[in-house]
N, C-alpha and C positions, 0 to 999 in steps of 0.2 A: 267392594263397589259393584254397580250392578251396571252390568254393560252389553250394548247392540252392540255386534258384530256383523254386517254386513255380509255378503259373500265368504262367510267361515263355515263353507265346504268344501272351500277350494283350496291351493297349495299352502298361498303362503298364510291365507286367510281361518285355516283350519289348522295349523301349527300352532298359533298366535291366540286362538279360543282357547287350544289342550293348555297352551303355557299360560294363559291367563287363569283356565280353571285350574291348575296346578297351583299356583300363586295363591289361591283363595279366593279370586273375583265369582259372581254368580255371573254366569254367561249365557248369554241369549242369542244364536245363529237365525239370520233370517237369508235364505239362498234359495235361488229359483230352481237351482240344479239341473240348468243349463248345462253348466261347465265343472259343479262338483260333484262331489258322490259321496251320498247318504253316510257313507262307515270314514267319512275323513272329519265330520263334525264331532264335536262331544257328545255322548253320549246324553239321551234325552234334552238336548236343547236345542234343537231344529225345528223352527218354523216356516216351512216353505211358502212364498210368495214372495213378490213385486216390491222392489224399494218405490218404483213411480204408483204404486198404489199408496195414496197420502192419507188415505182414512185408516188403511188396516195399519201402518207406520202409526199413526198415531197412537189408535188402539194398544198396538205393542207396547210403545215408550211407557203409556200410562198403566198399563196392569202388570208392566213387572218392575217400574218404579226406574225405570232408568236413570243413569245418572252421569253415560259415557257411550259414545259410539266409535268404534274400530271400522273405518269405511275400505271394505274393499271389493264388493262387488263392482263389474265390470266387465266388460267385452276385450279381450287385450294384444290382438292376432293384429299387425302390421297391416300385415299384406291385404288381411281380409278387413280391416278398419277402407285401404283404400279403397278397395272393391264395393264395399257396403258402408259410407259414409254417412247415408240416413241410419242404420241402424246402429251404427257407433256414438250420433248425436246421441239421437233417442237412448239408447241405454246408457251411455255413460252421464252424459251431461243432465239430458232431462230426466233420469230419474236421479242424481244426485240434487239438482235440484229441489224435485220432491221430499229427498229426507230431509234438507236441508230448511226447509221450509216446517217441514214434520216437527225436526227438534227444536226449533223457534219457539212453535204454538203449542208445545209441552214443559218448557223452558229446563232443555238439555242445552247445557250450554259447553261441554267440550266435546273435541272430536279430533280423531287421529287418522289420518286421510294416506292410504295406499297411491304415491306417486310413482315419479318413472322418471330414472334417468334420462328417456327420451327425451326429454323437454327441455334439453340441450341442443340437443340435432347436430352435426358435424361441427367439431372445432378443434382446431388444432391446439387449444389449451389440453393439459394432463399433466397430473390426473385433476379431476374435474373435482371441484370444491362448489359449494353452493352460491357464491358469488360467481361464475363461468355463466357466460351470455344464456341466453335461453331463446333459442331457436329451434321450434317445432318444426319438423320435416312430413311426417304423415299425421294423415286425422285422428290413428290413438294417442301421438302426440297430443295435440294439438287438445283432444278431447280432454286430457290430464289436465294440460297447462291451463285451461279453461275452467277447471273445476276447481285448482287451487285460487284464481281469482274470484272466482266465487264465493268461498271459504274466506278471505280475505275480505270481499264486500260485507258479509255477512259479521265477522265480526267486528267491524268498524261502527256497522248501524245496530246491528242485536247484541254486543257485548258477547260473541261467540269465542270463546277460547280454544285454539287447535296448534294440532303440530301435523306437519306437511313431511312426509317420509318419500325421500327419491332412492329407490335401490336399483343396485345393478342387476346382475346376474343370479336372481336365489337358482339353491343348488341344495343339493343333496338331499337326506332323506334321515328319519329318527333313530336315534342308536339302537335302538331294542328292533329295526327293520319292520315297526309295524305299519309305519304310514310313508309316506314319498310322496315324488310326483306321478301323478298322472291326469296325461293332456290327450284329448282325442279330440284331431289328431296332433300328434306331438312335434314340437318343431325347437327345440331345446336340445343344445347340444351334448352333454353328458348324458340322457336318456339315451338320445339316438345310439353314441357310441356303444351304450350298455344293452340295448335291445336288438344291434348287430352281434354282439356277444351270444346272446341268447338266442341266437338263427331268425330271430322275427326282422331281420333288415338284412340283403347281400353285402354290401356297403355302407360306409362313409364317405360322403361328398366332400371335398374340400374345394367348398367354394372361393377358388384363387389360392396361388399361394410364392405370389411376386409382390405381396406388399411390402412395404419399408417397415419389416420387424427380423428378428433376430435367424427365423426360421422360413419366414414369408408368408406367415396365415397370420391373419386376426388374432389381437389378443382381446381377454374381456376379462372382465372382475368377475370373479365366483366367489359367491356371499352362501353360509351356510344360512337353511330357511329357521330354524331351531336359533339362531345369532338374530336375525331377524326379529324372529319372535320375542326375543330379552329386550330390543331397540324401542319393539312396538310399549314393552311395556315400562322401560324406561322414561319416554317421551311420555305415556298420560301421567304418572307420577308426576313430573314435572308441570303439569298443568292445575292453574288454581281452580278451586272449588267455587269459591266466590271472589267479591271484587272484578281488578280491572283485569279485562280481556290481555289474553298472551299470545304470540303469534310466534309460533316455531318452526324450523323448518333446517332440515339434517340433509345430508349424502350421507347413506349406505353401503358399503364395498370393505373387500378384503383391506382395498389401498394396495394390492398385488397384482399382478396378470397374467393371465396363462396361455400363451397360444395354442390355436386347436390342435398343432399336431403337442404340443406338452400336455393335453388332455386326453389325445389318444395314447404317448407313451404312458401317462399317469395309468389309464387303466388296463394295459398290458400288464403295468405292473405289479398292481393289485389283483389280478385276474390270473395273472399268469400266462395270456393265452395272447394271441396277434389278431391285430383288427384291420378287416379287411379296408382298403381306402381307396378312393379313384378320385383326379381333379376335376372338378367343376370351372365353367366361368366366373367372372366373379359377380355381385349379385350386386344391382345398383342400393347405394346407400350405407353399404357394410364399410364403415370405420377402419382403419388400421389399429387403432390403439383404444379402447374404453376403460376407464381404471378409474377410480372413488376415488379423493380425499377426503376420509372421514375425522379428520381430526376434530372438527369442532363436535360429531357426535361422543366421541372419548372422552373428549375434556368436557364435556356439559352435561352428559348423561353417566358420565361415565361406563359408558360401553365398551366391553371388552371385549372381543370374537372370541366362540371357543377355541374355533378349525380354523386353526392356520395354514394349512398347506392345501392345495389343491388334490395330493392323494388321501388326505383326509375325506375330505369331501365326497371324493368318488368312491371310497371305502363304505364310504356310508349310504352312498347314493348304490350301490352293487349290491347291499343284501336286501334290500326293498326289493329290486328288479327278481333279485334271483327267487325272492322268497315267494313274489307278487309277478310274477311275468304277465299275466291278462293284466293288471293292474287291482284297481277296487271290482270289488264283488256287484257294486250299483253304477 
């Protein structure tokens, strides 16, 4: 199949292109590289520019015969969505619009859309299954929630087929340590831990650690990015070619939880070495508990995770750091 890929420069978006051109797909990257880097896309298939550019999106779709879009570019910083709320409109929303529009008037008619747990917002349901209320809290929130109804509008009136992807926590990094995360600036908790290892950080903040959990820090779901990429590509399989419109929509997650001090002994353990920590306040809007119920992705995609333990994960996510400490070269 021949398939846009949106923002596959970026983490989970540049995992999911290598896995997809692994699989056999011909893959097409189109990233402004804003927020990726050049050596995290597949090799010769980068097209740099604008999703809200709707002529050069079209041009695209038609000269390389598209037949599937992987939507994950995006703006994705909380904090800075609330700071800069115009520009989290503008780029998430109104340019998903534009491809959205794009693949209408080329007639692409599936698409696999990079969501977010966020779009829950606090609830004391858990672990969170796809039926769990959906209450946006911030405007990246809110930006997602917005674009899945979009995606929805769209294929009620264009016969648009799609699958809606909410993940938690991606994590870690490629077993052969060639590719990882890297966010500038990074605000993702296994980097940070792994980048005070390597002297580039004095500390770990633990922001709070009197919540009602077992240790009193936050727990989260850590989903390997590489598990991810099997889900993405399990989900356009399941989408029809022709015929009537499909509308799918999964949670993502180990289905585990780790609290951040279990993520700092994880990487002691793996490391070998002691991480430095200091307590923090606690940070409005930080959860006690975030955890996946992914079973209807199991049962219907039949997704399996590789990495089942969270020192997996960090094993994997260590030799990226250690191998890559600046991070990408771009």
């Amino acid at each position: 199949m021949n398939i846009l890929v949106t923002g596959g420069a970026g983490y989970v978006g540049g995992f999911t292109a290598r896995h997809m051109q692994a699989a056999g797909h011909r893959v097409v990257v189109l990233d402004n590289l804003s927020e990726g880097h050049r050596s995290a896309a597949p090799e010769g298939t980068l097209v740099v520019g604008e999703i809200e550019d709707g002529g050069a999106v079209r041009a695209l779709l038609r000269e390389h015969e598209i037949e599937a879009v992987m939507h994950f570019a995006a703006s994705c910083y909380v904090g800075e969505s609330m700071a800069d709320p115009r520009g989290y409109w503008r780029n998430n929303v109104a340019g998903s619009l534009a491809l959205l529009e794009a693949m209408i008037d080329c007639r692409v008619r599936r698409i696999v859309f990079s969501s977010t747990c966020a779009v829950h917002g606090e609830t004391a349901e858990m672990p969170l299954g796809e039926d769990a209320p959906v209450r946006p809290e911030s405007t990246y929130a809110w930006t997602k929630h917005t674009i899945e109804q979009m995606i929805r509008d769209f294929s009620r009136a264009y016969g648009l087929s799609y699958t809606l992807l909410r993940y938690f926590n991606a994590s870690g990094a490629s077993a052969d340590g060639a590719h990882g995360e890297d966010h500038r600036p990074e605000t993702h908790l296994i980097p940070i831990v792994l980048q005070t290892l390597l002297g580039q950080r004095d500390e770990v903040r633990l922001f709070g650690e009197d919540y009602d959990t077992p240790d009193g820090t936050c727990i989260r779901d850590y989903v390997h990015v590489e598990d991810l990429a099997q889900a993405h590509e399990r989900a356009l399989e399941r989408l029809p070619a022709e015929g009537e419109p499909r509308g799918l929509l999964y949670n993502l997650g180990s289905g585990t939880g780790s609290s951040v001090r279990e993520v700092i002994r994880a990487a002691e353990r793996v490391t070998g070495q002691t991480v430095p920590c200091s307590v923090a306040e606690r940070r409005p809007g930080d959860t006690p508990r975030l955890v996946a119920a992914s079973g209807r992705a199991r049962r219907e995609l039949g997704w399996t995770p590789h990495y089942g333990t969270i020192d997996e994960v960090v094993a994997a996510a260590w030799e990226w750091h250690r191998l890559h400490p600046t991070g990408y070269p771009d």
